[in-house]
C-alpha positions in Angstrom: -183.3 -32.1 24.4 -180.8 -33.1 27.0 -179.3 -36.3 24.5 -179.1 -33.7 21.9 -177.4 -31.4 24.0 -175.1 -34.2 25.3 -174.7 -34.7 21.9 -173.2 -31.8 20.2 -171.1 -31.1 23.3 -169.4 -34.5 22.1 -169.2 -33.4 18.9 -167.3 -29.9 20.2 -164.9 -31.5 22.6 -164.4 -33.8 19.8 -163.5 -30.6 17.3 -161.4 -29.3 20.0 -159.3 -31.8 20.9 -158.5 -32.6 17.1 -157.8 -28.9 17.0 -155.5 -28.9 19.8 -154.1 -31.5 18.1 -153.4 -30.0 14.9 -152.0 -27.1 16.7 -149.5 -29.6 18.9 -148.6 -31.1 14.9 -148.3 -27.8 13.6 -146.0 -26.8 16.1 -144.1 -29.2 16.2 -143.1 -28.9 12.3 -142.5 -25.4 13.1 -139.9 -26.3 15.6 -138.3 -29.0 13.5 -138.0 -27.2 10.3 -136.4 -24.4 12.6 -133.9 -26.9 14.1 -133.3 -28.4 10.6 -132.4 -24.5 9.1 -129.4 -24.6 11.0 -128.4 -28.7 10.3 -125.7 -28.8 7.3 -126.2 -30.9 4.7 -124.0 -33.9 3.6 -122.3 -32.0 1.0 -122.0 -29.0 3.3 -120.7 -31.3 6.6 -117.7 -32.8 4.1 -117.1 -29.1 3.4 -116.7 -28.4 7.4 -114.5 -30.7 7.6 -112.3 -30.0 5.0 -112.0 -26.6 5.8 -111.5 -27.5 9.5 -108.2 -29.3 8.5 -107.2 -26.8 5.6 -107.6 -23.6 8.0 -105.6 -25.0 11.0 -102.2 -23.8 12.2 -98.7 -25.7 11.0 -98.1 -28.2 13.9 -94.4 -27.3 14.5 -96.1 -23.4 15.4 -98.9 -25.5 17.7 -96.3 -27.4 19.3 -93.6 -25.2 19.7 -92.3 -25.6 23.4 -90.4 -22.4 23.1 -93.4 -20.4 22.9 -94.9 -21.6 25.7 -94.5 -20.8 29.6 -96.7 -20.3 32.5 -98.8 -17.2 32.3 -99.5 -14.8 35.0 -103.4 -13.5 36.1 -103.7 -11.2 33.5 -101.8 -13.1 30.3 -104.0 -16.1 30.9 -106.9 -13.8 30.3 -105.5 -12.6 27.3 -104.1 -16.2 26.0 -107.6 -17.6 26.7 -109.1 -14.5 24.3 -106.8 -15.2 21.5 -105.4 -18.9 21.7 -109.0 -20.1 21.5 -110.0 -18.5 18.2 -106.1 -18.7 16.5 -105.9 -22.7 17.3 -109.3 -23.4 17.2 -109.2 -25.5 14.0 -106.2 -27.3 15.5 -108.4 -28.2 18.7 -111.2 -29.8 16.2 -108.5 -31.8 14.5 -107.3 -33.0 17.9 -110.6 -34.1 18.2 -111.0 -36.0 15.3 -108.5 -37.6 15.2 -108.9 -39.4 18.7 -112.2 -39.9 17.9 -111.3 -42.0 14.8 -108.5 -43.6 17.3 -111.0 -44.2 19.9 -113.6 -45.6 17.2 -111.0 -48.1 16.2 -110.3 -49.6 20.0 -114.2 -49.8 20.8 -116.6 -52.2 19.6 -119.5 -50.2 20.9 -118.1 -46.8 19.3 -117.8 -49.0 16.3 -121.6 -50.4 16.7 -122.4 -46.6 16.9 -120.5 -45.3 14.2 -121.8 -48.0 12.2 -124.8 -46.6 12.7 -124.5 -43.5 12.4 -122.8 -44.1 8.8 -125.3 -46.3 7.5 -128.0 -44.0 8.1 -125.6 -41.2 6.7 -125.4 -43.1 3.5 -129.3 -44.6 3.0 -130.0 -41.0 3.3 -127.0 -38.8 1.5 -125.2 -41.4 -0.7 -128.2 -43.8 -2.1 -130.6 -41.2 -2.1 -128.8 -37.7 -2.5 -132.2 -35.9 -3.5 -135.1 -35.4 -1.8 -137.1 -38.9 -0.6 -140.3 -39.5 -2.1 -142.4 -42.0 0.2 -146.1 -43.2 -0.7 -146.7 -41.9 -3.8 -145.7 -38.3 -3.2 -147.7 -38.0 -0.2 -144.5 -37.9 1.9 -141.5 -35.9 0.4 -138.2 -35.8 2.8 -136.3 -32.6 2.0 -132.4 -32.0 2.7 -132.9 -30.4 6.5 -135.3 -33.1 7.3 -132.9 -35.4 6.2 -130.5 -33.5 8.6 -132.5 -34.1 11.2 -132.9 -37.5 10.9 -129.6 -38.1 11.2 -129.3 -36.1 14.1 -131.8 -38.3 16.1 -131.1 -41.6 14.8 -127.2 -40.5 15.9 -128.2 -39.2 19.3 -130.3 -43.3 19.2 -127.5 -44.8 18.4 -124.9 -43.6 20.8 -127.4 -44.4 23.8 -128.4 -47.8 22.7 -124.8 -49.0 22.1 -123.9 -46.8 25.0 -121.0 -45.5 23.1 -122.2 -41.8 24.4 -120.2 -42.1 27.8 -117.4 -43.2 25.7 -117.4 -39.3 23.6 -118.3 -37.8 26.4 -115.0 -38.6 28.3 -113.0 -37.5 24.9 -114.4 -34.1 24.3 -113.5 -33.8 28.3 -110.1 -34.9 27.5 -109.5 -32.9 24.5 -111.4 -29.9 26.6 -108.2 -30.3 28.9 -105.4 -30.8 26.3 -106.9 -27.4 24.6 -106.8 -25.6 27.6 -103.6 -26.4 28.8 -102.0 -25.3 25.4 -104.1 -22.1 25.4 -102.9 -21.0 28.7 -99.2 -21.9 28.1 -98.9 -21.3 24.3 -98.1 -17.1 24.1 -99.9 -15.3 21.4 -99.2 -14.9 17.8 -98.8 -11.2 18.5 -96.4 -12.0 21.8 -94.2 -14.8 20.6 -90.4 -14.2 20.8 -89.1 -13.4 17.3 -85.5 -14.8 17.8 -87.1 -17.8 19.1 -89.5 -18.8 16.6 -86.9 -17.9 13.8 -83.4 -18.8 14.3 -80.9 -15.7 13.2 -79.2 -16.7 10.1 -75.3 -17.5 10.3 -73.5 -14.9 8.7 
């Protein structure tokens, strides 16, 4: 009586722990396909971008030094309210820009990148539809794809140690953006006459 006791508590710790461990699996997706809902696509991420550079301000209006002086209290408030939304696709260009610079003069941001892109293109470019692995028993939607990328980036930043490297440039451009937000006045508050020169008559 006792083995066969001993025995089917075996067999229900057994149950449990491979129920406990479908539970951790299932839970896991759950938290994954949430995360990869909100991951653009390839097609969708070229889309970003090119709205990014089609929707940000003319540079001579970004860099006008006429429009731009040192704020009091109570302007900077306001500047830091409306700057940051009006210029905000100018600040993303900023920062892509030096991170294609700073890609160039680094051969760990380069190992990185390299990375990054061949993973982007195995799993966007060469196979733009879903990935079928072992004979349909594995299918690799769009998000998941997403993802993938997203991990294997994160990888490939730390091994090559090129992370440090983007880290200092978003806390560079994160300065250059805040400077011109404080200085730069408002759309609504820049001087007419200087912005637009008064014809000659």
């Amino acid at each position: 009586m006792n083995g066969s006791v001993s025995t089917f508590d075996n067999v229900g710790s057994t149950m449990g722990s491979s129920s406990s461990g479908s539970n951790a699996i299932s839970t896991l997706t759950t938290i994954l396909d949430s995360f990869s809902a909100r991951l653009p696509s390839g097609p969708e991420f070229k889309d970003k971008v090119s709205n990014i550079w089609g929707s940000s301000r003319p540079w001579t209006e970004f860099a006008n030094t006429s429009q731009m002086n040192i704020p009091s209290l109570p302007e900077a408030k306001d500047r830091i309210t409306q700057n940051a939304w009006y210029y905000l696709s100018n600040y993303l260009v900023i920062l892509l820009v030096l991170s294609a610079i700073t890609i160039l003069v680094s051969p760990l941001a380069i190992l990185g990148v390299f990375g990054i892109a061949a993973t982007y293109a195995y799993l966007f470019v060469v196979n733009p539809e879903r990935i079928v692995l072992g004979n349909g028993k594995v299918i690799v939607e769009q998000r998941v794809k997403g993802v993938i990328l997203a991990v294997c980036s994160l990888l490939s930043l730390w091994i090559t140690g090129a992370g440090s490297t983007f880290a200092t440039l978003l806390v560079v451009v994160s300065i250059i953006s805040l400077v011109h937000i404080l200085l730069r006045k408002p759309p609504d508050d820049a001087d007419f006459n200087s912005s637009f020169p008064s014809s000659v008559v």
